[in-house]
VOGU-3710 file (C-alpha; in Angstrom, 3 decimals, decimal comma):
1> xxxxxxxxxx> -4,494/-22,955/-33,600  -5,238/-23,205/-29,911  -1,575/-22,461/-29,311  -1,260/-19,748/-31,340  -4,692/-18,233/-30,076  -3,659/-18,606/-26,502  0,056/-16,598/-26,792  -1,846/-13,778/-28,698  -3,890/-13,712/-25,735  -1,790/-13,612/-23,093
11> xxxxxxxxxx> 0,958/-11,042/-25,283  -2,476/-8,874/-25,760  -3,336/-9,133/-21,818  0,396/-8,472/-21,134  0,256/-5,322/-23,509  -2,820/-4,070/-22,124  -1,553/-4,348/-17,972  2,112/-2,586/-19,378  -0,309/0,623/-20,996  -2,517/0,674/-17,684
21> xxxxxxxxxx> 1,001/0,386/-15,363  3,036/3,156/-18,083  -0,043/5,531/-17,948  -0,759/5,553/-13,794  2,786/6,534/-13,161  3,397/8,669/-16,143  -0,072/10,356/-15,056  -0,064/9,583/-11,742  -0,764/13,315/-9,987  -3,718/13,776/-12,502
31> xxxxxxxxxx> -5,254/10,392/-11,343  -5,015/11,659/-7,824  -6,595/15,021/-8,300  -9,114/12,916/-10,668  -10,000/11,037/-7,290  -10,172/13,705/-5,232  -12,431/15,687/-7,809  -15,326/13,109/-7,135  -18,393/14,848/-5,274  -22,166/14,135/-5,337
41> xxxxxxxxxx> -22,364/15,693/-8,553  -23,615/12,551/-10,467  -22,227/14,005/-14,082  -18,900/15,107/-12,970  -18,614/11,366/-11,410  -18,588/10,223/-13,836  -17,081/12,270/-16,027  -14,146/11,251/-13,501  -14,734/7,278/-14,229  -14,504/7,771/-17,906
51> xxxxxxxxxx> -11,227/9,679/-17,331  -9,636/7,431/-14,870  -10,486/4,606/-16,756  -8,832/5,269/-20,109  -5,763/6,058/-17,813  -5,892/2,751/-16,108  -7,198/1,154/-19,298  -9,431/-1,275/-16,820  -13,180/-0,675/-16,226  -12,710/-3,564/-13,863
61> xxxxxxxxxx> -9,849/-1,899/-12,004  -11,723/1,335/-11,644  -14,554/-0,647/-10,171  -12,689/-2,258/-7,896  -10,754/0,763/-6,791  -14,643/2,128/-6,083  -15,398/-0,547/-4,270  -12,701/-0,275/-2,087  -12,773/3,647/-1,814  -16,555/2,781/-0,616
71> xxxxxxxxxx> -15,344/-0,060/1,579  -13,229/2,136/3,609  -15,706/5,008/3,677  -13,518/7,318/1,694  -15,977/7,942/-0,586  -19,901/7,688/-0,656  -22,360/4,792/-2,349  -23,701/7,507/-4,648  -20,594/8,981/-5,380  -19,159/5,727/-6,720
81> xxxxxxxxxx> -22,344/5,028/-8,536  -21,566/7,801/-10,525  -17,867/6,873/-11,127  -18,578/3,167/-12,113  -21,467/4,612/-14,689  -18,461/6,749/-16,381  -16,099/3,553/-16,316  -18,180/1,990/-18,217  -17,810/4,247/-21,072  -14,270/4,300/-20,293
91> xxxxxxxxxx> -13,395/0,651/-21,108  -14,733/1,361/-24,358  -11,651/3,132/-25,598  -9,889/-0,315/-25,786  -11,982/-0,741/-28,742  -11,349/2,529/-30,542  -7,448/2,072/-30,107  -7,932/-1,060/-31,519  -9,791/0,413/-34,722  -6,827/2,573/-35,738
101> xxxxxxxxxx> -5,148/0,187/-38,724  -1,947/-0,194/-37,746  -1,486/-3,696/-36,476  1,524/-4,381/-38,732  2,890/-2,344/-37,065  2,560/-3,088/-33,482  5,681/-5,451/-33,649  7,913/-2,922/-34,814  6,697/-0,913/-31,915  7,072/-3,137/-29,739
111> xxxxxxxxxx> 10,521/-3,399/-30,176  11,514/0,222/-30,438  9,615/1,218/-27,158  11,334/-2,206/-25,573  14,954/-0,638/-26,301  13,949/2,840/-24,432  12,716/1,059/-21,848  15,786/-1,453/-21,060  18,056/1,864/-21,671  16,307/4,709/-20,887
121> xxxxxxxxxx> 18,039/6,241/-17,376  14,763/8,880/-16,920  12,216/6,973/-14,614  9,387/8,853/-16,870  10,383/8,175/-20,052  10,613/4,694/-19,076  7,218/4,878/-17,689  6,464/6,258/-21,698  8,210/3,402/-22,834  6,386/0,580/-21,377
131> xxxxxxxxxx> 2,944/2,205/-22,393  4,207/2,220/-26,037  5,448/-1,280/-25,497  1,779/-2,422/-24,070  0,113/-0,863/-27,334  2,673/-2,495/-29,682  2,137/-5,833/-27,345  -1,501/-5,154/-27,437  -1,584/-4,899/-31,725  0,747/-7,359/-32,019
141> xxxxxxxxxx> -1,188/-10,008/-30,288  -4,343/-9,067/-32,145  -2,738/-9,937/-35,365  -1,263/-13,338/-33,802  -5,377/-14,050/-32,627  -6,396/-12,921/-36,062  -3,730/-15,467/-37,750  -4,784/-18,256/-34,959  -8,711/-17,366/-36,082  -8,500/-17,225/-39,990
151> xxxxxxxxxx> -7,694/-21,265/-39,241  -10,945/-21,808/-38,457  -12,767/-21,005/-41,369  -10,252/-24,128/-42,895  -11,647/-26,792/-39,949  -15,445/-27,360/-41,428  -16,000/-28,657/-37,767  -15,035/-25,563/-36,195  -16,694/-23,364/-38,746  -20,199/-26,006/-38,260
161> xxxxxxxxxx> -19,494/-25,113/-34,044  -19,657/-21,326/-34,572  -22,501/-21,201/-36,848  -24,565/-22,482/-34,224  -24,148/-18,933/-32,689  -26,124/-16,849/-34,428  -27,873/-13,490/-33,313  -30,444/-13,827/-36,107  -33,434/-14,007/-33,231  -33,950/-12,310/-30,054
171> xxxxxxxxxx> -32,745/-16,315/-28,016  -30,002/-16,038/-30,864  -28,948/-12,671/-29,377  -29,237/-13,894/-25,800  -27,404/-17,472/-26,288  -24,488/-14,971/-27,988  -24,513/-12,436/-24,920  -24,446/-15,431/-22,836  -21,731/-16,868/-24,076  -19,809/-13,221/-24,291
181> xxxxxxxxxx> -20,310/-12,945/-20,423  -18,943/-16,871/-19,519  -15,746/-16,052/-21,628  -15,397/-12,879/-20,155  -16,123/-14,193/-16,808  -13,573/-16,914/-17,120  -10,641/-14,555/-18,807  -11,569/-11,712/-15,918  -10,993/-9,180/-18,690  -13,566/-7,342/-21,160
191> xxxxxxxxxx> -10,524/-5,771/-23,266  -9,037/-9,626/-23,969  -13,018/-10,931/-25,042  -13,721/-7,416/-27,421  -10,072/-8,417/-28,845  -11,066/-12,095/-29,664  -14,306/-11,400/-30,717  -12,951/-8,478/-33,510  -10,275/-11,327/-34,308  -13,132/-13,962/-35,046
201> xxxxxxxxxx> -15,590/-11,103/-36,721  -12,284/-9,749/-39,075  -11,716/-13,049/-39,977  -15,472/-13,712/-41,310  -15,971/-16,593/-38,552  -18,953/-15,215/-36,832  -21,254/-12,384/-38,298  -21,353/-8,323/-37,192  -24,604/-8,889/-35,134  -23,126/-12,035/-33,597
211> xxxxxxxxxx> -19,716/-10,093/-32,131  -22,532/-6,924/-31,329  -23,720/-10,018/-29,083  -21,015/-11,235/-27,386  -19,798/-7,638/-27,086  -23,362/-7,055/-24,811  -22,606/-10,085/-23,010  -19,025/-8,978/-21,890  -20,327/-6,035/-19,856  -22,120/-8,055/-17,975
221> xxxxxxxxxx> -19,051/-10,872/-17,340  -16,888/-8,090/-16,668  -18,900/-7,507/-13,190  -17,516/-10,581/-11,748  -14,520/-8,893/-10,660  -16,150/-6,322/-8,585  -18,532/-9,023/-7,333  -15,969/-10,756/-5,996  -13,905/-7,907/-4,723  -17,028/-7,289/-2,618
231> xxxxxxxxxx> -16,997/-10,213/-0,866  -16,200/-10,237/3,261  -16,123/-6,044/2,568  -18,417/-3,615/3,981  -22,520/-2,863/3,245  -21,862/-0,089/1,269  -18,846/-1,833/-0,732  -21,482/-4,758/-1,709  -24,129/-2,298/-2,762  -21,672/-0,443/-4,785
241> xxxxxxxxxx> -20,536/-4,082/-6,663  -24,352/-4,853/-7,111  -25,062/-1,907/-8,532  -22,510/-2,382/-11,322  -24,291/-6,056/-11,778  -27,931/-4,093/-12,139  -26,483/-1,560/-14,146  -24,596/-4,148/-16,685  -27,615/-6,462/-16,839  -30,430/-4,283/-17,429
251> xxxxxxxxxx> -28,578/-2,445/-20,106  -28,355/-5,348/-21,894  -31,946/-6,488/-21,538  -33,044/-3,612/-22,774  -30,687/-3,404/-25,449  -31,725/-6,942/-26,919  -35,220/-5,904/-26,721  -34,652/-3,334/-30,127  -31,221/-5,404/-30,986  -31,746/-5,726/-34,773
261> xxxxxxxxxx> -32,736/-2,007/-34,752  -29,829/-0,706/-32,755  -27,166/-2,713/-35,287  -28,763/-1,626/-38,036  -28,418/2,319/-35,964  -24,613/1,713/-35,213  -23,933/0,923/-39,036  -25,779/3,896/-40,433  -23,353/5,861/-37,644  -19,985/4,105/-38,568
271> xxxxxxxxxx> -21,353/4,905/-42,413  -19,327/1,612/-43,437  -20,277/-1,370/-44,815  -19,312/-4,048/-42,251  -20,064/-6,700/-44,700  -17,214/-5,639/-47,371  -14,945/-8,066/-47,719  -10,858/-7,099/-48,316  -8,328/-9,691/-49,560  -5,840/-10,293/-47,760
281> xxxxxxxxxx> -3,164/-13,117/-48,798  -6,088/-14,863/-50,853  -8,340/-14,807/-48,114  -11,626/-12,589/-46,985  -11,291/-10,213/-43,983  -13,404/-7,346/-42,930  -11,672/-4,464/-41,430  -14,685/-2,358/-41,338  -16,256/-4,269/-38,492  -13,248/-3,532/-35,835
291> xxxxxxxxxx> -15,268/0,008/-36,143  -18,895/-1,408/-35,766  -18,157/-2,966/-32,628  -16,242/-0,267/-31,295  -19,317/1,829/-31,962  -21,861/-1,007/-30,793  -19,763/-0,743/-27,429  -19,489/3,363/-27,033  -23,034/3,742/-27,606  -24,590/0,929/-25,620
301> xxxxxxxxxx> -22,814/2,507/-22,398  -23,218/6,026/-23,156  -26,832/5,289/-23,988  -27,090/3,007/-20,720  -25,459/5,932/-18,753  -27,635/8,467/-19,923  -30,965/6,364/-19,009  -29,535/5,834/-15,235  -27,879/9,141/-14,498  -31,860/10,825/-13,456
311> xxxxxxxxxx> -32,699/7,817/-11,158  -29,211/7,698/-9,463  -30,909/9,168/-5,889  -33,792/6,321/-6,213  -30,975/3,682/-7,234  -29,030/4,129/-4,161  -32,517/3,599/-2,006  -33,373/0,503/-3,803  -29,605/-0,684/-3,083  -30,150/0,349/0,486
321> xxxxxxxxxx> -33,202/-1,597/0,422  -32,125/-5,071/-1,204  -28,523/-4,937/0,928  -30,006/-3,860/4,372  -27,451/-2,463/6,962  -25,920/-4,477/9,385  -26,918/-3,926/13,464  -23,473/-4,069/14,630  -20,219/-1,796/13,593  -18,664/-3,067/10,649
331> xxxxxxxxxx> -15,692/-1,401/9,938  -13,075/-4,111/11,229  -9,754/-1,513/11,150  -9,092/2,041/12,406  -8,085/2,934/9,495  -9,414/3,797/6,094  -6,990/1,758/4,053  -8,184/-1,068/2,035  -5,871/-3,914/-0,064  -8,507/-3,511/-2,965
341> xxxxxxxxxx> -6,801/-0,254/-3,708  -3,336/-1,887/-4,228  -4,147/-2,910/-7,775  -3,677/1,116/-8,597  -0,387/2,415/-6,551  -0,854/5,889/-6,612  -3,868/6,416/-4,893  -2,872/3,468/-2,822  -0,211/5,780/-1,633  -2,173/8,643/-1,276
351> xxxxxxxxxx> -4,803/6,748/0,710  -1,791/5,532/3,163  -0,728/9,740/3,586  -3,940/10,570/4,357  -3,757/8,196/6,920  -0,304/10,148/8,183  -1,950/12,848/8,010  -4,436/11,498/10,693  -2,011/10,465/12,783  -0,451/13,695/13,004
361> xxxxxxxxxx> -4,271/15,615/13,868  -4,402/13,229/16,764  -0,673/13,894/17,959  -2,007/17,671/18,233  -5,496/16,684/19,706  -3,779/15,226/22,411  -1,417/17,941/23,173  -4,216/20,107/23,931  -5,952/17,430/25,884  -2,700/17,095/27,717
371> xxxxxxxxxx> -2,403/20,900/28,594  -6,220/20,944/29,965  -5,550/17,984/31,920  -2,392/19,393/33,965  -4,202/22,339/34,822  -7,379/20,984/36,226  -7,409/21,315/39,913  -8,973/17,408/40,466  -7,983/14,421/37,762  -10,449/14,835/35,199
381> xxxxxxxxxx> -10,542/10,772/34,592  -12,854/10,805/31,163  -10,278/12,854/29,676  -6,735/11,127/30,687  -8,676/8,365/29,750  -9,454/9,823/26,058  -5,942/10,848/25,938  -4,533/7,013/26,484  -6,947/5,677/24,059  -5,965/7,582/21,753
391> xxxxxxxxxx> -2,265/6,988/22,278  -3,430/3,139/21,572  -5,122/4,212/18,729  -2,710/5,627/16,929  -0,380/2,239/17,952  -2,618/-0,020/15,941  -3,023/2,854/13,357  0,968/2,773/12,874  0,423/-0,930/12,359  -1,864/-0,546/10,036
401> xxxxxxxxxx> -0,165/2,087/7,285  3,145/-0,157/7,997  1,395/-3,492/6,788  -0,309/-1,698/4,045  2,672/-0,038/2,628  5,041/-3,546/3,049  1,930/-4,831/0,558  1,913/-1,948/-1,438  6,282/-1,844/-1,675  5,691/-6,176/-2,217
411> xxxxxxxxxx> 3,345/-5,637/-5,302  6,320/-5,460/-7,911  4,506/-3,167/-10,222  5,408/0,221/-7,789  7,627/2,769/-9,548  10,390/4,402/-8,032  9,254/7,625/-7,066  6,024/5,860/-4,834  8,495/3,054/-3,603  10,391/6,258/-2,213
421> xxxxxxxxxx> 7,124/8,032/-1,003  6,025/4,943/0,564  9,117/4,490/2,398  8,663/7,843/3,941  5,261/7,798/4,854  6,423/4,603/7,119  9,134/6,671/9,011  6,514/9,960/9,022  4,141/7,030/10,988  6,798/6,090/13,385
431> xxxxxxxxxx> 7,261/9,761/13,782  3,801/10,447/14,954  3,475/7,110/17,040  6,698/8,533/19,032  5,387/12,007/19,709  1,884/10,359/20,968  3,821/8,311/23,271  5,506/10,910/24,768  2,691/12,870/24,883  1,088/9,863/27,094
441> xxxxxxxxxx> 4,014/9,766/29,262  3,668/13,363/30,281  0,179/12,896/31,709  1,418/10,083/33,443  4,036/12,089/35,334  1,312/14,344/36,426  -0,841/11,480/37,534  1,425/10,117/39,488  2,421/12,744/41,848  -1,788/13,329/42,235
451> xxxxxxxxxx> -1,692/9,567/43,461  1,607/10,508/45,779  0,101/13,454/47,187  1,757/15,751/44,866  1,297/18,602/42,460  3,805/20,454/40,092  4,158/24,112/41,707  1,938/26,794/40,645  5,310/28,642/38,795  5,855/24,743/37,351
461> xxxxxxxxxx> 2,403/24,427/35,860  2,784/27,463/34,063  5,905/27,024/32,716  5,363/23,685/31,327  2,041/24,787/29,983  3,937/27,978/28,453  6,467/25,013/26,539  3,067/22,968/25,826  1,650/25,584/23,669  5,179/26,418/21,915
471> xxxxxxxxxx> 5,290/22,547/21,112  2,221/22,187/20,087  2,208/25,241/17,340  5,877/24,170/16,671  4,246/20,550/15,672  1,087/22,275/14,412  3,359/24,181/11,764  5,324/21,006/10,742  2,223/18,689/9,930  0,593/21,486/7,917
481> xxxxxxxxxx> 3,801/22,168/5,959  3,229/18,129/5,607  -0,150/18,712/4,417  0,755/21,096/2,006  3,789/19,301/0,407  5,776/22,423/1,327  9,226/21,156/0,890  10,611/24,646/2,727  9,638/23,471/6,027  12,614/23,757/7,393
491> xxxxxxxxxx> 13,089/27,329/7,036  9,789/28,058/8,028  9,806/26,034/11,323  13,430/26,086/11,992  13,646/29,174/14,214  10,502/28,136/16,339  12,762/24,485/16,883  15,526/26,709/18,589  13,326/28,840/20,224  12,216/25,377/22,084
501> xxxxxxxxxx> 15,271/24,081/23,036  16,358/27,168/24,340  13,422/27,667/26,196  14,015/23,816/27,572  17,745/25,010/28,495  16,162/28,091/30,365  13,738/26,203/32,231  16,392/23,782/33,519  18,325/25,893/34,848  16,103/28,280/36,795
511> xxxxxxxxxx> 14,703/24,708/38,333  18,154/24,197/39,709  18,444/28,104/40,596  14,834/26,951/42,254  16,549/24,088/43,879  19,240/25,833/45,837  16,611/28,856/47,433  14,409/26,198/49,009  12,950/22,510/49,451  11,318/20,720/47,051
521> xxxxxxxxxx> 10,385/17,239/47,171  12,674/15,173/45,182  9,576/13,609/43,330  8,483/16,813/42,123  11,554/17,879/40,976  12,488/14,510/38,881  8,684/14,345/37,331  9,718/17,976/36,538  13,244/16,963/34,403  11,221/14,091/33,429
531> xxxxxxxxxx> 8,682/16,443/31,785  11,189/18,749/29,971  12,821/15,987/28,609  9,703/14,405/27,005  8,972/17,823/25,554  12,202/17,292/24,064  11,667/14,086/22,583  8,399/15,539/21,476  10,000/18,418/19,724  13,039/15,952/17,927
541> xxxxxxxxxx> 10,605/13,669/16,324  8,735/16,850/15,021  12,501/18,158/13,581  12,207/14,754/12,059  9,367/14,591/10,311  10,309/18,473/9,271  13,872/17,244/7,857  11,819/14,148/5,792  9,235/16,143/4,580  12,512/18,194/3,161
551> xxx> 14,531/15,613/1,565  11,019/14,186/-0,044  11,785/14,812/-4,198
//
């Protein structure tokens, strides 16, 4: 029996990671645009966690994603209130998927779905596959933990065991909700307890109001995971994980307070009589419960939703008041990117390109900071000291995005199409990181012929500030093409690229016109080929990241 429970439990928690890995690639752009939909508006919140959730199939993923989208300040402590509120209703689905009757057939497809997968050639309808393959997985370990539970009833000692939970009275109710959160806590899924406890409730083991019990419990076990993802993370992260342990817990305090009311309120909804029996190969089973504890789930966490959406605004200052800020800064990276946000690729990735897209705001920043610097008549020193800082910045930030996306490309669950985003997004970094070094090399040419006594010439300084401002709408054109996926940027950008290296060409040669009319110190006039050059090197990385943003599918 043990046996045979645990491999319909782990074929049921392999089914249920293959639907939440087939739907977030199959519906990967809705998921981001999902994300991105998230404002203060408490009801579309989360509206947006009940969504993403029966995509990723995982309350506990969605809170986790939250707390790491509040960890790295991406998104705000009432904002992921919200969301986490709607994943709880979410999660819920698992049970209603699991009410449709067709667990003889899950085997079948199972099989089916496995044969598209293995020889299927399009990446999406392989992506299809393996969700159909996690729902036939997901039935077809149900029925093995139904077979594994229906020997219990034949064990008098196991039978004598369960009776002792019983949620006749209220410490009935709570010794069953207690017991519903350790198993829960120990599995680290909800979906896995809900699909033993409808295997021992089918099977007659324990009673309807007993699996209502255990079903209370497992919200509140399933907030370990987010509890623990919080740990070591930022003030706003742990208030965001403690408000999913407040919002579990008191819902089910509450709930046990009127518990024999509310069962007898989800039966007269379901409009079923839980306690009709069905025979079944000479023994009793009882379908019609898979739908009361469906039900007892849904409306607990609608219910529980609806009675903390008003007080969200007070919630957040009682969270800011039992996890107090911290004196000192705590964000320990220059980024924004967080490893909690791994679990769920796609908006992993899109975290990492908004990070790019950082990168490439700061290349431009620092052309302009470049072009004020060269023509200020004395060193302005707070500024070329800006203007290396940020060059260092963007160093460590190229770091960063490259150690993210090796963990990210290292996760094995990654599908093709983000593997091959990802892999861009680290040459689009090394891009950027060039162009700000180059950038930082220019000022230094000026800076050192100030310390020699030096000074490009008046016709110089305009010249170079002339090419400055062609570069810098030349790379100003490329990164918002980047912005905007516009895969044409190449014919949009291309005649501004030979305009520069013409005008590069040009400038060379009336320096060495320049040259042969008069005297010029030789320092001046290598600082001066030194110059165009790096405006070169500026412009060629920006034809790089134009040509990459053009071959991206």
């Amino acid at each position: 029996m043990v046996f045979t429970l645990a491999g319909g439990l782990g074929i049921f928690l392999l089914g249920m990671k293959n639907m939440s890995d087939g739907m977030q690639a199959v519906a990967g752009a809705s998921l981001r645009r999902l994300i991105g939909a998230v404002t203060n508006n408490r009801i579309l919140a989360a509206t947006v966690g009940v969504v993403v959730t029966c995509i990723v199939q995982s309350s506990s993923i969605t809170t986790v994603m939250v707390v790491g989208f509040v960890n790295s300040g991406v998104m705000g402590l009432a904002q992921g209130i919200g969301v986490i509120m709607g994943a709880n209703i979410g999660t819920t689905i698992t049970g209603w998927i699991l009410v449709l009757k067709v667990g003889k057939y899950g085997l079948p497809l199972l099989g089916f779905s496995a044969f598209a997968y293995l020889f299927s050639k399009g990446e999406r309808w392989r992506y299809w596959a393996m969700f159909l393959m996690g729902v036939g997985m997901v039935f077809f370990g149900l029925e093995i933990m139904k077979d594994a539970c229906s020997v219990i009833k034949e064990v008098p000692d196991f039978e004598a065991w369960f009776a002792k939970f019983n949620a006749d009275n209220y410490w009935g109710v709570l010794k069953c909700a207690a017991v519903g959160c350790v198993l829960t806590t120990l599995v680290q899924s909800s979906s896995a307890t809900l699909g033993i406890t409808i295997s021992l409730a089918t099977q007659g083991v324990i009673s309807y109001p007993t699996a209502a019990a255990l079903v209370l419990g497992e919200n509140i076990g399933t907030t370990i995971t987010a509890f623990l993802a919080s740990l070591g993370t930022t003030t706003h992260a742990r208030r965001a994980a403690y408000f999913h342990v407040i919002f579990n817990l008191f819902g089910v305090l509450w709930i046990t307070l009127i518990f024999q009311w509310y069962i007898r309120l989800i039966q007269s909804i379901i409009g079923v009589d839980v306690a009709e029996a069905v025979m079944v190969d000479g023994s009793a089973t009882f379908p019609n419960v898979v739908a009361a504890i469906a039900a007892t789930h849904s409306v607990f966490n609608v219910a529980n939703t609806l009675l903390f959406l008003p007080f969200a605004t007070p919630m957040v200052r009682f969270l800011e008041w039992i996890v107090p800020g911290r004196s000192y800064k705590e964000k320990p990276k220059l980024t924004d990117l967080d490893v909690l946000i791994l679990e769920t690729p796609l908006l992993a990735i899109e975290q990492s390109r908004r990070e790019v897209l950082k990168m490439g705001d700061g290349c431009l920043k620092m052309l302009d900071w470049l072009l004020q610097l060269m023509n200020e008549e004395q060193p302005d020193k707070a500024l070329a000291d800006r203007l290396k800082q940020r060059e260092r910045v963007l160093d460590s930030v190229q770091d960063e995005v490259a150690e993210f996306i090796t963990g990210l490309l290292s996760s094995g669950n990654v599908s093709h199409s983000t593997a091959e985003e990802a892999r861009l997004q680290l040459r689009l970094a090394d891009e950027y990181e060039s162009i700000s070094d180059y950038i930082a090399n220019l000022d230094k040419f000026d800076r050192k012929l100030r310390r020699d006594g030096f000074r490009f010439t008046e016709s110089q300084r305009e010249d170079l500030g002339q090419l400055n401002r062609h570069i810098a709408e030349y790379v100003a054109s490329v990164h918002e093409c980047l912005a905007k996926n516009n895969r044409n940027v190449s014919a949009s950008t291309g005649a501004a690229a030979k305009r520069i290296r013409d005008e590069v060409k040009s400038l060379r040669r009336k320096h060495l016109e320049e040259l042969s009319t008069g005297p010029m110190p030789p320092v001046v006039s290598v600082a001066f080929l030194a110059a165009l050059n790096a405006y070169v090197r500026v412009r060629d990385h920006a034809h790089n990241i134009a040509e990459t943003i053009s071959r991206e599918k």
